[in-house]
C-alpha positions as CSV (number, residue, x, y, z in Angstrom):
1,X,234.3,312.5,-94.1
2,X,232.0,310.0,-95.0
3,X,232.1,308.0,-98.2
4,X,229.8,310.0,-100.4
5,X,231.8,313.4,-99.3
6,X,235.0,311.5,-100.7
7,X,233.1,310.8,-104.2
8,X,231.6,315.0,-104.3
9,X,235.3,315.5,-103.8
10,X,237.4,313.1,-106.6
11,X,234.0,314.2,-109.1
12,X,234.5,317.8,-108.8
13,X,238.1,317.6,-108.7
14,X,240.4,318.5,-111.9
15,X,242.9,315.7,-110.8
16,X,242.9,313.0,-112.6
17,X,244.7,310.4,-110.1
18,X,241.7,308.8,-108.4
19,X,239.3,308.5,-111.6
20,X,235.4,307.1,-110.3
21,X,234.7,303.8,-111.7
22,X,231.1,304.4,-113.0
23,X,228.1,302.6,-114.0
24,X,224.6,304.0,-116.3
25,X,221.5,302.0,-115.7
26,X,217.8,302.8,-117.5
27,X,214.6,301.8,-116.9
28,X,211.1,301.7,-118.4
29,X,208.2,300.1,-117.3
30,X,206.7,299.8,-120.9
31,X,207.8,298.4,-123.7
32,X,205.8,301.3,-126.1
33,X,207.6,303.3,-128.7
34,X,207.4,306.1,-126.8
35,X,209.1,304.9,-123.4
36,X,211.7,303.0,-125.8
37,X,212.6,306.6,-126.5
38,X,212.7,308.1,-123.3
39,X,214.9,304.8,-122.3
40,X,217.2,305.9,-125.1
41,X,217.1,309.4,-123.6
42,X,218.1,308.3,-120.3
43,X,221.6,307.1,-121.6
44,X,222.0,309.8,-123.4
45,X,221.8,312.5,-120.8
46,X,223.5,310.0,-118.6
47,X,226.5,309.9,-121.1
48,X,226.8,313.3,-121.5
49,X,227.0,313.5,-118.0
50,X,230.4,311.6,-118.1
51,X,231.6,313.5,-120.9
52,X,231.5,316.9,-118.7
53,X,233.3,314.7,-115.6
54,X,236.5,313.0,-116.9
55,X,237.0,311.9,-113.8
56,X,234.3,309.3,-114.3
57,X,235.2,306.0,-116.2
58,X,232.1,304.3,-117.8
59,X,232.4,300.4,-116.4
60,X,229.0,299.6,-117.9
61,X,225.4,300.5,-119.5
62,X,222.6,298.7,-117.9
63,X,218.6,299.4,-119.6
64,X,216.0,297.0,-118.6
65,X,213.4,297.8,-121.2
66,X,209.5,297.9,-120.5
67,X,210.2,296.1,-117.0
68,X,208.3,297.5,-113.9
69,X,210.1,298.3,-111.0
70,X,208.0,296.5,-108.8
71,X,210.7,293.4,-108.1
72,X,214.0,292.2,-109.5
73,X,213.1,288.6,-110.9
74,X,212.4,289.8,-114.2
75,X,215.6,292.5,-114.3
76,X,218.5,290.4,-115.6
77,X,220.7,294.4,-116.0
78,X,219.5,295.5,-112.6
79,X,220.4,291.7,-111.2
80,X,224.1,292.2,-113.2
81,X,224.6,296.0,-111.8
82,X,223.9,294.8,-108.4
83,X,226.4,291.9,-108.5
84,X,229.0,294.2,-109.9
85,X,228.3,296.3,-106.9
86,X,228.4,293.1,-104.4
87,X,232.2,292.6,-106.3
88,X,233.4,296.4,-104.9
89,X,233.6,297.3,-108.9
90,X,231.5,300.0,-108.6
91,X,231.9,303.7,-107.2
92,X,228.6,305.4,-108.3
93,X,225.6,304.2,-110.1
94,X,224.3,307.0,-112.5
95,X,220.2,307.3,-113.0
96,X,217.8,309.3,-113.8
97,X,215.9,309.1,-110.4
98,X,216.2,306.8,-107.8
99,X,212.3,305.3,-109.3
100,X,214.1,303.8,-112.1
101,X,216.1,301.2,-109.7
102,X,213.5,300.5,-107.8
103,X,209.4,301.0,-107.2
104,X,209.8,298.9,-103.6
105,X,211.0,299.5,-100.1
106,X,212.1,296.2,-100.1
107,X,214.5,296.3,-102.5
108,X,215.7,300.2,-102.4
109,X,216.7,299.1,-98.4
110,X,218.6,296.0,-99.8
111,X,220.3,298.4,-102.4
112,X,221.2,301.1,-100.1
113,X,222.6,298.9,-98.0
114,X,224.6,296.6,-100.5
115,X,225.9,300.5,-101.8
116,X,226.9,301.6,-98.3
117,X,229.0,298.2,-97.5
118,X,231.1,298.3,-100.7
119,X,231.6,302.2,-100.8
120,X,229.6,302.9,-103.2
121,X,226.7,305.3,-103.8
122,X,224.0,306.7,-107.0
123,X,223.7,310.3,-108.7
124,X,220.6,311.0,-109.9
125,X,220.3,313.3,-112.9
126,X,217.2,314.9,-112.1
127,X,218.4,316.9,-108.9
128,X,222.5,316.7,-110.2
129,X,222.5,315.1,-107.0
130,X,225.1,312.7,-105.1
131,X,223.4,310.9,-102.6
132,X,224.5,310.1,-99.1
133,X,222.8,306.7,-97.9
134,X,225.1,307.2,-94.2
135,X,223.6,310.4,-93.4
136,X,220.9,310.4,-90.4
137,X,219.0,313.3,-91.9
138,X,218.3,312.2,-95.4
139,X,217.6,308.6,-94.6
140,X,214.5,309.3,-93.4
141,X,214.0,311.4,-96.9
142,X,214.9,308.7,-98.6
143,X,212.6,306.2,-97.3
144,X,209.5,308.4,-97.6
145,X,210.4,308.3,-101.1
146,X,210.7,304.6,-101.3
147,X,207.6,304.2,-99.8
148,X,205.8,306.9,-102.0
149,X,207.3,304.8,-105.1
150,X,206.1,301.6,-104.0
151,X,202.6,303.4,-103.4
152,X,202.8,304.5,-107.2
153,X,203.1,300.7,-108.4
154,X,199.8,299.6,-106.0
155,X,197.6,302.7,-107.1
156,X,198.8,302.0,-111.4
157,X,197.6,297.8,-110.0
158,X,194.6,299.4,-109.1
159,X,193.5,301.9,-111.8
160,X,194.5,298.5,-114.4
161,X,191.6,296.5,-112.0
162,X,189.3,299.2,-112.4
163,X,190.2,299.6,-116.2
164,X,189.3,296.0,-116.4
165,X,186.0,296.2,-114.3
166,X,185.0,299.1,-116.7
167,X,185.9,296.9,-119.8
168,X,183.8,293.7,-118.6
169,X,180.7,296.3,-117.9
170,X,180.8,297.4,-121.6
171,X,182.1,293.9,-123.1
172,X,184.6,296.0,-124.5
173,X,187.6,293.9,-126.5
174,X,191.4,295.1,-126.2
175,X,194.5,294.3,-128.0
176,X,195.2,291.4,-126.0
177,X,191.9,290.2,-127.3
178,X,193.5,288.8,-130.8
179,X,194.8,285.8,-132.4
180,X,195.8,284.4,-135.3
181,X,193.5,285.9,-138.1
182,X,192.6,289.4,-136.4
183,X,194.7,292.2,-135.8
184,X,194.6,295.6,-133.8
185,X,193.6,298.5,-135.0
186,X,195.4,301.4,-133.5
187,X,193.1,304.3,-134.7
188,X,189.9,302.6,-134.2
189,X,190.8,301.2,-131.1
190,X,189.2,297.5,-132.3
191,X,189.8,294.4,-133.6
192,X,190.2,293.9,-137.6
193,X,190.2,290.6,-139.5
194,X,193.3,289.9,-140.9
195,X,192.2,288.5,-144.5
196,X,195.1,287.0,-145.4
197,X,195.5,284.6,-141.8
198,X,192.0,284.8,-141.8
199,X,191.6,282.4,-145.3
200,X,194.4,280.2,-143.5
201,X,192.4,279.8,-140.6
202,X,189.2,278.8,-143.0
203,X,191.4,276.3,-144.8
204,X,192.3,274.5,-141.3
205,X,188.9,274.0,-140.4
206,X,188.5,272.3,-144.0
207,X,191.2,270.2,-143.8
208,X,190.8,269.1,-140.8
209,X,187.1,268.1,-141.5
210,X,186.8,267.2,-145.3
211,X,189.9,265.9,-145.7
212,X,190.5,263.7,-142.1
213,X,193.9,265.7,-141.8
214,X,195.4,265.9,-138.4
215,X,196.8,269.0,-136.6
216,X,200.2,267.5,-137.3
217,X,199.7,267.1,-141.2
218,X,198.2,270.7,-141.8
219,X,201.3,272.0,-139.8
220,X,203.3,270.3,-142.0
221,X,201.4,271.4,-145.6
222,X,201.9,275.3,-144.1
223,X,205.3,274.6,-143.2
224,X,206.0,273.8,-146.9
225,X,203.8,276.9,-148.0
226,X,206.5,278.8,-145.9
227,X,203.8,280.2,-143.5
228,X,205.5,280.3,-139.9
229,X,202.6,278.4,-138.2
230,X,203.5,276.0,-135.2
231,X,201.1,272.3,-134.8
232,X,200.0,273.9,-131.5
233,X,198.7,277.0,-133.4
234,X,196.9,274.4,-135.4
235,X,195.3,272.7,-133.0
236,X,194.6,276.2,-131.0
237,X,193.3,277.6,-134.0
238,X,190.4,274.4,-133.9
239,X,189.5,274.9,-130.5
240,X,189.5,279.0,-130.9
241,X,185.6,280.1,-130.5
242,X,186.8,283.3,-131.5
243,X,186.5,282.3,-135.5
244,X,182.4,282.1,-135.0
245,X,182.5,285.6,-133.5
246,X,182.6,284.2,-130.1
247,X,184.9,286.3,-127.6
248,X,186.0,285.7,-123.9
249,X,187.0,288.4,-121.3
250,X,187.8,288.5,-117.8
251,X,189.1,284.5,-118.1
252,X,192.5,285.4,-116.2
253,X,193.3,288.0,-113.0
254,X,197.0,288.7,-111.3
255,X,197.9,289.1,-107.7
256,X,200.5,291.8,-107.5
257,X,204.2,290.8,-106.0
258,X,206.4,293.3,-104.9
259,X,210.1,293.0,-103.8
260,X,211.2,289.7,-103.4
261,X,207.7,288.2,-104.2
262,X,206.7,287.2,-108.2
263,X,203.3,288.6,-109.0
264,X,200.5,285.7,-109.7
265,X,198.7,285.6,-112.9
266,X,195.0,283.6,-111.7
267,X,192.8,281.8,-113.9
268,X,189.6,282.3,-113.2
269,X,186.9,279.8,-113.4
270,X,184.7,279.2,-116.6
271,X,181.7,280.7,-114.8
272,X,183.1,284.2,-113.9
273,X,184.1,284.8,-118.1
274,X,182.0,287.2,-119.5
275,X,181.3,286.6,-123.3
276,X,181.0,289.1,-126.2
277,X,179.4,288.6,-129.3
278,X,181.1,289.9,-132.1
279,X,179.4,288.8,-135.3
280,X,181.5,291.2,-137.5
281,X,184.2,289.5,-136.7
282,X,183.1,286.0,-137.9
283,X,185.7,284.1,-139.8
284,X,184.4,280.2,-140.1
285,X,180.4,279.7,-140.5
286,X,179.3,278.0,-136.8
287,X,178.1,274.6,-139.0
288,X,182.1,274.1,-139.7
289,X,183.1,275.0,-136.3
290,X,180.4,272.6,-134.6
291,X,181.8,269.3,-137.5
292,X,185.4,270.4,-136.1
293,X,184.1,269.5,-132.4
294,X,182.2,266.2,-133.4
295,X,185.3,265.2,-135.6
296,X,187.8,266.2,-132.4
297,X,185.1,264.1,-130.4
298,X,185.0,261.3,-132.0
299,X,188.6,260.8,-132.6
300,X,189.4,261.3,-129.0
301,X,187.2,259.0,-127.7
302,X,187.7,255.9,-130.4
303,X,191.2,255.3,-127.9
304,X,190.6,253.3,-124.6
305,X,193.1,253.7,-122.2
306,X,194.1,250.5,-120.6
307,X,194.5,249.9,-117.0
308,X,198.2,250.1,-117.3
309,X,199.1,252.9,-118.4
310,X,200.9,252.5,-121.7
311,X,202.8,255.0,-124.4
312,X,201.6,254.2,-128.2
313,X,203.7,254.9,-130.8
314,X,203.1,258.3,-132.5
315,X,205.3,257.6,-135.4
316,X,203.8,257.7,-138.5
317,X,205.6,254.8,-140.7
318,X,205.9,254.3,-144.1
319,X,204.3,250.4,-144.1
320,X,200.7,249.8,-144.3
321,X,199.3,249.7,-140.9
322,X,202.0,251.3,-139.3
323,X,200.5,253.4,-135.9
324,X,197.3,251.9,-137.0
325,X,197.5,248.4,-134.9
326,X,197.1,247.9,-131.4
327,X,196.6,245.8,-128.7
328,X,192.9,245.8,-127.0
329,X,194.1,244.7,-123.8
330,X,197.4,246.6,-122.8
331,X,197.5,249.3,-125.6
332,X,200.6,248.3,-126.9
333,X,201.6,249.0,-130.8
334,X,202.3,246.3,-133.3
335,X,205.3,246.7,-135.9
336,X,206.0,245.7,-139.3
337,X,208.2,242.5,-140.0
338,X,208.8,239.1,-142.1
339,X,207.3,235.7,-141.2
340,X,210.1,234.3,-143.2
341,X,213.8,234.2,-143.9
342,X,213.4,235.3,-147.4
343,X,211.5,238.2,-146.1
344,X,207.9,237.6,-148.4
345,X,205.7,237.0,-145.8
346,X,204.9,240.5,-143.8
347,X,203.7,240.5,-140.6
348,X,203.4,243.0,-137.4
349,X,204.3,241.3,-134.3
350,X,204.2,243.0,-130.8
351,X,207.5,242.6,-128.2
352,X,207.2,242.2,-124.5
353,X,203.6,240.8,-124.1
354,X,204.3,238.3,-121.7
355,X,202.9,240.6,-119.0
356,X,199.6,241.0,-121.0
357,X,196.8,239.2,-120.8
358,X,196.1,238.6,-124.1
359,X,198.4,236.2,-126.3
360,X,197.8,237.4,-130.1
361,X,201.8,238.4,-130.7
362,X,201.3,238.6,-133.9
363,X,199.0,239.4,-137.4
364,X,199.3,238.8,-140.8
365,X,199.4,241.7,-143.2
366,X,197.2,239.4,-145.7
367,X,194.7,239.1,-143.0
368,X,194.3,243.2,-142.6
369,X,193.8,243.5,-146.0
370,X,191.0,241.0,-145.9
371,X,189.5,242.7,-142.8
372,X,190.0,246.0,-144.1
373,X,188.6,245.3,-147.7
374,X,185.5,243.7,-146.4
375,X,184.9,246.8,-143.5
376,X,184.9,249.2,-146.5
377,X,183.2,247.6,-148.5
378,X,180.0,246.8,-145.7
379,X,180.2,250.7,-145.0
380,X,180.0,251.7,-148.6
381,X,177.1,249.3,-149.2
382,X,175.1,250.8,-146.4
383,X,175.8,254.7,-147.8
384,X,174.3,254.1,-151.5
385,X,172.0,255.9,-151.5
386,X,174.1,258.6,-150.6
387,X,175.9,258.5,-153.8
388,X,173.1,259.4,-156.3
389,X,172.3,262.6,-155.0
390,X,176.1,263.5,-155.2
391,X,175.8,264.7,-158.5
392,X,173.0,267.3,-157.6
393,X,174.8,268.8,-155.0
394,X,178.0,268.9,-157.1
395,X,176.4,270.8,-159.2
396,X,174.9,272.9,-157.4
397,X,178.0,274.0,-155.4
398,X,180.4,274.1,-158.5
399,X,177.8,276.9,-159.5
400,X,176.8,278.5,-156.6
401,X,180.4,278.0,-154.1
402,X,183.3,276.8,-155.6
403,X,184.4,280.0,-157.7
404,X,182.2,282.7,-155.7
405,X,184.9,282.8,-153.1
406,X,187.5,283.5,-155.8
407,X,185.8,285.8,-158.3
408,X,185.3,288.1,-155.1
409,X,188.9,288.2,-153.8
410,X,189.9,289.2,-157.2
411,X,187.7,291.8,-157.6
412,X,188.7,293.2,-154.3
413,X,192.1,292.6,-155.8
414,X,191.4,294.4,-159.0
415,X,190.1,297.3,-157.4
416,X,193.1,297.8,-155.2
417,X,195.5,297.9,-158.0
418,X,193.1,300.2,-159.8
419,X,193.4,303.0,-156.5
420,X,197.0,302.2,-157.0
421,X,197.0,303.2,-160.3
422,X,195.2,306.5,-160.1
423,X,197.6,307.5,-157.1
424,X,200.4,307.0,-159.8
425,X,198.7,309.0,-162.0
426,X,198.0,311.8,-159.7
427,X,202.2,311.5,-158.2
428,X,203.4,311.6,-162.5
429,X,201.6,314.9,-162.7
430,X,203.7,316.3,-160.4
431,X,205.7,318.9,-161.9
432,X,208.9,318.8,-159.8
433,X,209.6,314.8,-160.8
434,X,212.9,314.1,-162.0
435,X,213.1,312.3,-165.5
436,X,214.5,309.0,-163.3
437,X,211.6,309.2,-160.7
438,X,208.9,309.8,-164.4
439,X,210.7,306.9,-165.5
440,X,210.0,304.7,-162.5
441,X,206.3,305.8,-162.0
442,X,205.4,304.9,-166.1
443,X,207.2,301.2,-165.4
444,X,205.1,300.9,-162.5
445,X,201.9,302.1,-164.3
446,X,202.7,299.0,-167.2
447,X,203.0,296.8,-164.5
448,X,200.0,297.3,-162.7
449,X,197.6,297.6,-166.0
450,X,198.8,294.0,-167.1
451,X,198.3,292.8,-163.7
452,X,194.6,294.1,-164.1
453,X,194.4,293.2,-166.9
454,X,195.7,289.1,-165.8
455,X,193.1,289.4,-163.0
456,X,190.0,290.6,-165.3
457,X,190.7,287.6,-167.7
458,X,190.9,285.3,-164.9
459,X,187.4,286.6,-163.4
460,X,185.8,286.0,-166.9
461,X,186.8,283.1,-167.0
462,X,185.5,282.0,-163.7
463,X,182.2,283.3,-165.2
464,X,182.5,281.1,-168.4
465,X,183.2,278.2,-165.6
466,X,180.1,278.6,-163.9
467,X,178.0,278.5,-167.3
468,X,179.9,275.9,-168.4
469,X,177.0,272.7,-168.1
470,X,179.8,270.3,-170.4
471,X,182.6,271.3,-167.2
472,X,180.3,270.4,-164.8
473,X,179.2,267.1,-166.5
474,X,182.8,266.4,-167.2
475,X,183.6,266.6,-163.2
476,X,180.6,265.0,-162.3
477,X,181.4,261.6,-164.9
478,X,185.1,262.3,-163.2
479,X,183.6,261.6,-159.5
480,X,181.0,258.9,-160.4
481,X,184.4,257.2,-162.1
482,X,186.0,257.5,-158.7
483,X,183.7,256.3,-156.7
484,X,183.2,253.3,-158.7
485,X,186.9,252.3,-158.7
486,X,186.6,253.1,-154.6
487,X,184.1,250.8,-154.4
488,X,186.0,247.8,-155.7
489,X,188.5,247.7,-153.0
490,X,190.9,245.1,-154.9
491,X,193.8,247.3,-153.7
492,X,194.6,248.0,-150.6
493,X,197.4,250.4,-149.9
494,X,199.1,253.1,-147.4
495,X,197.1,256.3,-148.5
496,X,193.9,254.2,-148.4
497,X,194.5,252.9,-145.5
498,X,195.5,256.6,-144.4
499,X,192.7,258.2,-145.1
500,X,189.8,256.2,-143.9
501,X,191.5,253.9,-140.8
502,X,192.4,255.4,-137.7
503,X,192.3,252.5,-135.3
504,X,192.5,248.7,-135.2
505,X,192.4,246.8,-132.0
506,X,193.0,243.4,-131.6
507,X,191.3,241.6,-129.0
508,X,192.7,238.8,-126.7
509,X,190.5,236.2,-128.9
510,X,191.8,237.3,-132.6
511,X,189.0,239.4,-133.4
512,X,189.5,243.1,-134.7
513,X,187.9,246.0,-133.9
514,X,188.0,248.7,-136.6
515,X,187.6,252.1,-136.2
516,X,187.1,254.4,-138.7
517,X,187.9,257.8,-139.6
518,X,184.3,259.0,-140.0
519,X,183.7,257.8,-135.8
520,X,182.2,254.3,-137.2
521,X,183.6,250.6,-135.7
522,X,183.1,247.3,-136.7
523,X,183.5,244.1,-135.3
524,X,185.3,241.2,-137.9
525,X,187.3,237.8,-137.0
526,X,190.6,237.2,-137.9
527,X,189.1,235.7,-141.1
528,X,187.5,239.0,-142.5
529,X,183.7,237.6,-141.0
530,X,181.4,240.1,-139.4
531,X,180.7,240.3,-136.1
532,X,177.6,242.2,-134.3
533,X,178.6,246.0,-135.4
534,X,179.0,247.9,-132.1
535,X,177.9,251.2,-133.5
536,X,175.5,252.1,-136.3
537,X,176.8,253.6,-139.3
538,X,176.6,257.2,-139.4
539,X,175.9,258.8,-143.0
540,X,179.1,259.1,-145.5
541,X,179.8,262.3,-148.0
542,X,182.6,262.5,-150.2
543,X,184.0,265.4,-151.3
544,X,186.0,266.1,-155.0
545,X,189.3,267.5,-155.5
546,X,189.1,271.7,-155.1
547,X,191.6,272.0,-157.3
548,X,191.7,273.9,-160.2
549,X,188.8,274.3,-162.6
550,X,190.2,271.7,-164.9
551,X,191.6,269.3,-162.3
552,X,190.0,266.1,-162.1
553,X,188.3,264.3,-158.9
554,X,190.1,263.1,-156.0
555,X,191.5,259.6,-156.2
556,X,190.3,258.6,-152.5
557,X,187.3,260.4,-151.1
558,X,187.2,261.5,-147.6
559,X,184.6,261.1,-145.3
560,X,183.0,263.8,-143.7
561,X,181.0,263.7,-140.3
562,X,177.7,265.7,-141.3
């Protein structure tokens, strides 16, 4: 009697002396609603299988959900089942079909034979049937089936290729299409803007380009918003040429790998992606998107890497020019210290130069101020004619721009809660309402009228704002002030310093090279005089504080790449 005639026997059997030490395990290849169900399903029917045999102890539940078949590498409950096997814990695995433990003749041979040396065997629930892996006749049964499994998984790899050839040929966009700011639409079958990640998306792009904030700094103003947005989102986000309507297909393939072999996602070369235009789906205007790419330019190429290879310091420091000061020649960082015992005379100093060919160890904060100072103020005297014609475009963007946006969102607001309010309406004339449910619909009516009414006060007011000329002149006197103080330069500080520097070398001979945030350099001595400039100037905007209506200018205007 071979082993799987012994466990027929002790499972049919009333006696309860030899009791079958059992195992369940589930599969689905998908990880859809729908195949989570029929997962569920499979335990179920499994478990009432047991209930009907109490001569079979459940030893453990194992459901691999929305894994293929196709190997074992990405199984961790099949893995765990077959090690509980390898330990002789097991009597009989129960299934649905012998598909759901394996879609490879690889692996359904290393099974069976695992199975046969520790006495052990499956009983699938399809056919009620315990299977014998010893006997001559049904082995060749069983690998006809193996191999007609592992033929299922290459023909579904090939209808998925043809899928995809047929979805290049129409530039057709799937679900795996989106990012942050779009979402799928199930009954449309298309991509949707998200509005509400879209106008996060709009306000990267501005920050990052008015205001000279990094990647690092938006992540961290989100963070505090509470919005669950990682610094490499950020910096995806800016390099995304999906936000100008701009869509890629066909940029990756996979190689299929079956049994003991992982399968291969493939990235295909540029050349071979096939591009859809999608205006519809435009979330940032292509004139913002291109300033993002000269900004990310131009900061990336203001650093020259030595020829020894050395870290700088990403910290960011709370002293003036800390992560701002570096060494020309070996790209080492400068930090902040005292010149004196009494600690009144700051300084940076740089440690372990010997090796470096240049000899300046250390700089005087007085002397960066005096450098500093003098490069702002040489920039600011070559953009003034820039400043006059501030005031004209102020104006015009205060009326046309600045409270468009907002007086459209509420009014796409406003007529949402109005719909809301007429489906209240149309649910309190509902005869069968209890007084309590009446009750709750009239508090919600209240509610929403105020709220419409908040929102239509707030749009006329936006209105008022726009034909307000005494606003306008009030902001505009408020940013001519500003710019005045910036121009004086008798102070400066960290947030100055901040927002316009983003790199100082200093060369072997004491000169500095200053780089600024806008992608302009300059050339002073240690003594704050002016050297040849290496680049020309490139024109300066400023931009005021987007605040509220009544706010009043920025303090420090940013520059802004045009």
């Amino acid at each position: 009697m071979s082993y799987a005639e012994e466990i027929r026997k002790r499972l049919l059997s009333e006696e309860k002396t030899m009791p079958l030490r059992g195992v369940i395990y589930a599969r689905v290849s998908t990880d859809k609603d729908s195949q989570k169900e029929s997962c569920a399903n499979q335990v179920y029917d499994a478990e009432r299988y047991i209930q009907r045999h109490p001569n079979v102890v459940l030893v453990g539940t194992f459901v691999d959900d929305g894994i293929s078949g196709k190997n074992d590498y990405n199984r961790p409950q099949y893995n765990a089942m077959l090690r509980m096997i390898e330990e002789g814990r097991v009597d009989l695995v129960i299934t649905k079909a012998l598909s759901r433990l394996n879609r490879d003749q690889l692996n359904s041979l290393l099974l069976t034979s695992t199975l046969v040396d520790n006495n052990a065997t499956v009983l699938t629930l399809e056919d009620n049937q315990v299977h014998d892996f010893e006997d001559i006749n049904s082995d060749l049964i069983h690998c006809i089936n193996y191999a007609i499994d592992e033929q299922y998984v290459k023909r579904q790899s090939m209808n998925a290729r043809k899928t995809q050839a047929l979805r290049c040929d129409k530039k057709q966009l799937s679900a795996k299409d989106i990012s942050f700011g779009y979402f799928w639409d199930r009954n449309k079958k298309d991509i949707i803007i998200d509005e509400e990640k879209a106008e996060i998306v709009r306000e990267v792009f501005e920050d990052y380009v008015y205001r000279s904030s990094s990647p690092a700094e938006i992540y961290k103003e989100l963070k505090k918003r509470g919005l669950d947005v990682c610094e490499r989102t950020v910096t995806n986000i800016l390099l995304n040429e999906r936000y100008i309507g701009r869509f890629y297909i066909n940029k990756k393939t996979s190689k299929l790998g079956t049994g003991k072999k992982k399968s291969q996602i493939i990235k295909l070369p540029p050349e071979e992606w096939i591009l859809v235009e999608r205006p519809d789906l435009v979330i940032v205007d292509k004139e913002l998107f291109e300033m993002a790419k000269r900004v990310r330019e131009t900061r990336k190429n203001i650093y020259h890497r030595p020829d020894k290879a050395t870290m700088q310091a990403y910290f960011t420091g709370t002293h003036k020019y800390s992560a701002k000061l570096y060494c020309s020649a070996c790209g080492k960082p400068f930090h902040y210290d005292y010149a004196d015992r009494d600690k009144t005379i700051p300084v940076y100093r740089i440690r372990k130069h010997s090796e470096c060919e240049s000899r300046v160890k250390k700089v005087y904060e007085e002397n960066l101020d005096q450098v500093v100072s003098e490069t702002l103020k040489r920039v600011f005297e070559q953009q003034k004619n820039v400043f006059p014609s501030l005031a004209d475009t102020l104006t015009k963007c205060l009326k046309s721009d600045e409270y468009a946006s907002r007086i459209e969102k509420l009014k796409k607001d406003k007529a949402l809660k109005i719909k809301r309010i007429d489906t209240l309406i149309d649910a309190l004339a509902d005869e069968g309402l209890t007084d309590v449910a009446k009750k709750r619909i009239i508090d919600n009516l209240n509610s929403m009228e105020e709220e419409v009414q908040e929102i239509s006060t707030k749009i006329d007011n936006y209105y008022s704002y726009i034909q307000d000329d005494e606003l306008i002149k009030k902001r505009i006197e408020g940013l001519r002030a500003s710019i005045k103080e910036l121009k004086k330069f008798n102070k400066i500080d960290r947030e100055r310093i901040k927002i316009y520097i983003e790199h100082i070398s200093v060369s072997p001979n004491g000169d500095f090279d200053v780089y600024l945030r806008a992608g302009k350099s300059w050339l002073l001595g240690g003594d704050g005089a002016m050297r040849n400039p290496q680049n020309a100037a490139r024109d300066v905007s400023v931009l005021c504080n987007q605040g509220a209506p009544n706010s009043e200018p920025s303090a420090y205007l940013r520059f802004l790449i045009p």
